[in-house]
C-alpha positions in Angstrom: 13.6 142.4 -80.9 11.7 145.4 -81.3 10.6 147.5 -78.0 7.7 149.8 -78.5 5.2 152.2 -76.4 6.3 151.0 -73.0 8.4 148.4 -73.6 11.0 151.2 -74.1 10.9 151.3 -70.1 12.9 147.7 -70.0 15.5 149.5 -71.2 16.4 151.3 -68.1 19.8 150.5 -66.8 18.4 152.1 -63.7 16.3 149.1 -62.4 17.1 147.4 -59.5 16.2 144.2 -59.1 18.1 143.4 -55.9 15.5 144.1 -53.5 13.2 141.2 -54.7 15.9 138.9 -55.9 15.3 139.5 -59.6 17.6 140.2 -62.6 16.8 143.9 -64.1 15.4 143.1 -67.8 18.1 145.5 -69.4 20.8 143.2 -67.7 18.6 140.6 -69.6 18.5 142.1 -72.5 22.3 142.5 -72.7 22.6 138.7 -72.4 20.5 138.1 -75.1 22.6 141.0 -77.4 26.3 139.1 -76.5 24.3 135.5 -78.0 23.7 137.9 -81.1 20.4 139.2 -80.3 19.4 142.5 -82.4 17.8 144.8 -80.0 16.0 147.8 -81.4 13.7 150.5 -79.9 11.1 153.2 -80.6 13.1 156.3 -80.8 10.2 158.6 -80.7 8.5 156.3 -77.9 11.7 157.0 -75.3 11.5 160.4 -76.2 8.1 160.6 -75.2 8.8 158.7 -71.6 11.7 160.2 -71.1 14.4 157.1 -71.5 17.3 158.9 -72.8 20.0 157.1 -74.4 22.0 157.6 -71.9 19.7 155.5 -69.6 20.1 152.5 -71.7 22.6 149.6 -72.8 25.2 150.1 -75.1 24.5 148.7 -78.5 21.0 148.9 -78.5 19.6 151.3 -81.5 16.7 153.7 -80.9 14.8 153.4 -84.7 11.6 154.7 -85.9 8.7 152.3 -86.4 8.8 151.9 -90.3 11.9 150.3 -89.4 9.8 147.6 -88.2 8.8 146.3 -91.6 12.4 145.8 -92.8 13.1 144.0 -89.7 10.1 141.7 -90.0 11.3 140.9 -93.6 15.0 140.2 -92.6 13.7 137.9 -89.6 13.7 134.0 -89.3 10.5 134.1 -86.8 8.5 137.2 -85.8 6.8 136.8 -82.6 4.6 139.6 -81.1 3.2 140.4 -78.0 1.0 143.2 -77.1 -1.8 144.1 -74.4 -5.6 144.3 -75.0 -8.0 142.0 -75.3 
């Protein structure tokens, strides 16, 4: 999984989720990474927000984006999902 633009913001170990009885998506995401899930991030698009690496779960590896064509080649399924119409 690759998180980009935004989608660097469900990386924040600060979300809480208790007030409306959810599950904060970097708790999530850490689920998914312990059943062997490779979790990568923009580097340059949490600089840019202001997630530091501090701010987000261990084991997940800020990257750059031509990253993303290497992990596109090594994956079984590639499955994207982006805004717009």
């Amino acid at each position: 999984m690759f998180l980009f633009m935004d989608g660097v913001y469900n990386l924040l170990t600060t979300q809480k989720g208790e007030k409306f009885h959810v599950t904060p998506v970097s708790e999530r995401l850490r689920g998914l990474m312990v059943k062997g899930a490779k979790i990568t991030c923009c580097g340059l698009c949490m600089e840019l927000r202001g997630v530091e690496q501090s701010l987000i779960p261990e084991g997940i590896t800020p990257t750059g984006v031509s990253e993303i064509n290497d992990e596109i080649l090594e994956a079984d399924a590639v499955l994207s999902f982006t805004g717009g119409t």
